[in-house]
N, C-alpha and C positions, 0 to 999 in steps of 0.2 A: 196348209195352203199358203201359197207363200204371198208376197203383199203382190208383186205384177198381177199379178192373177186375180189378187183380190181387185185390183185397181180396171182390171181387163174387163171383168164383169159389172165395174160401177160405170161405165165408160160404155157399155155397148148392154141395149135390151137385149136383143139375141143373145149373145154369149150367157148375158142372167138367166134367160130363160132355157137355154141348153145345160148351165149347171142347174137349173131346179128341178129340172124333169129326172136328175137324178137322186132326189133326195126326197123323203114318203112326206106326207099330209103332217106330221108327229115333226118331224124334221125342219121343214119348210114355217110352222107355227114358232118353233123356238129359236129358230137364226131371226124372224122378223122379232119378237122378244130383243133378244142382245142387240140387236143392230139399233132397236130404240133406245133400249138404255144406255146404247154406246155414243145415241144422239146425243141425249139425254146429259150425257157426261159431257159429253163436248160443249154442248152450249153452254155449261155452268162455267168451264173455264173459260170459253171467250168472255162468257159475262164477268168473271173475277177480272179477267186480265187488263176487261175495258174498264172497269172502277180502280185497278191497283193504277193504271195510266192515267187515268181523270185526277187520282189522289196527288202523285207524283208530278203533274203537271200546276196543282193547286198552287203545293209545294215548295215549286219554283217560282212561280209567280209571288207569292209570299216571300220568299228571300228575295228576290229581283228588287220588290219593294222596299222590305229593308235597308237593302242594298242602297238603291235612291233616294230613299231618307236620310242615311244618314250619311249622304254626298259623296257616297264609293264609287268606285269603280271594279270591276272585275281586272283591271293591272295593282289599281291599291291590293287585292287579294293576292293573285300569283304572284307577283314581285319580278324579280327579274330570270327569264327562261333560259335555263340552263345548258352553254354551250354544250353543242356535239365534237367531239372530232370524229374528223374528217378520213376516211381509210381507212384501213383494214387494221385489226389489230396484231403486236406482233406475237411472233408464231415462241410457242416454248420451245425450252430450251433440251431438247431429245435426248443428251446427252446426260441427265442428270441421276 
């Protein structure tokens, strides 16, 4: 089944209930099964991803501090940024 499809029947009751009518009692019991523990899995990663972002954010705040302790600046860090040029570069040499 391909994911449209999957998404076609999360998206419309009819369409869900048109694909269950073809699938038995045995059937219908073990898609609701995976589709919880598919919940199941998802919600654990949103929860990691929202701690791994709360940490990361701590993180920064911590250096930020640092930072203004010991009377930095984020220019004291970078130093001086690195010109571009300008145009294209040139083309090799085809002949070689």
């Amino acid at each position: 089944m391909s994911t449209e499809s999957l998404e076609r029947i999360a998206r419309n009751k009819n369409v869900a209930r048109a694909a269950a009518r073809q699938l038995s009692m045995e059937q219908l019991h073990k898609l609701a099964e995976v589709i919880g523990e598919v919940i199941e899995q998802k919600q654990e990663e949103e929860h990691r991803r929202k701690e791994d972002d709360a940490l990361k954010a701590r993180k920064l705040e911590q250096i930020r501090e640092a930072i203004n302790e010991a009377g930095l600046s984020l220019d004291d860090l970078v130093g001086e940024q690195p010109k571009r040029r300008r145009g294209r570069p040139p083309k090799k040499n085809a002949k070689a």
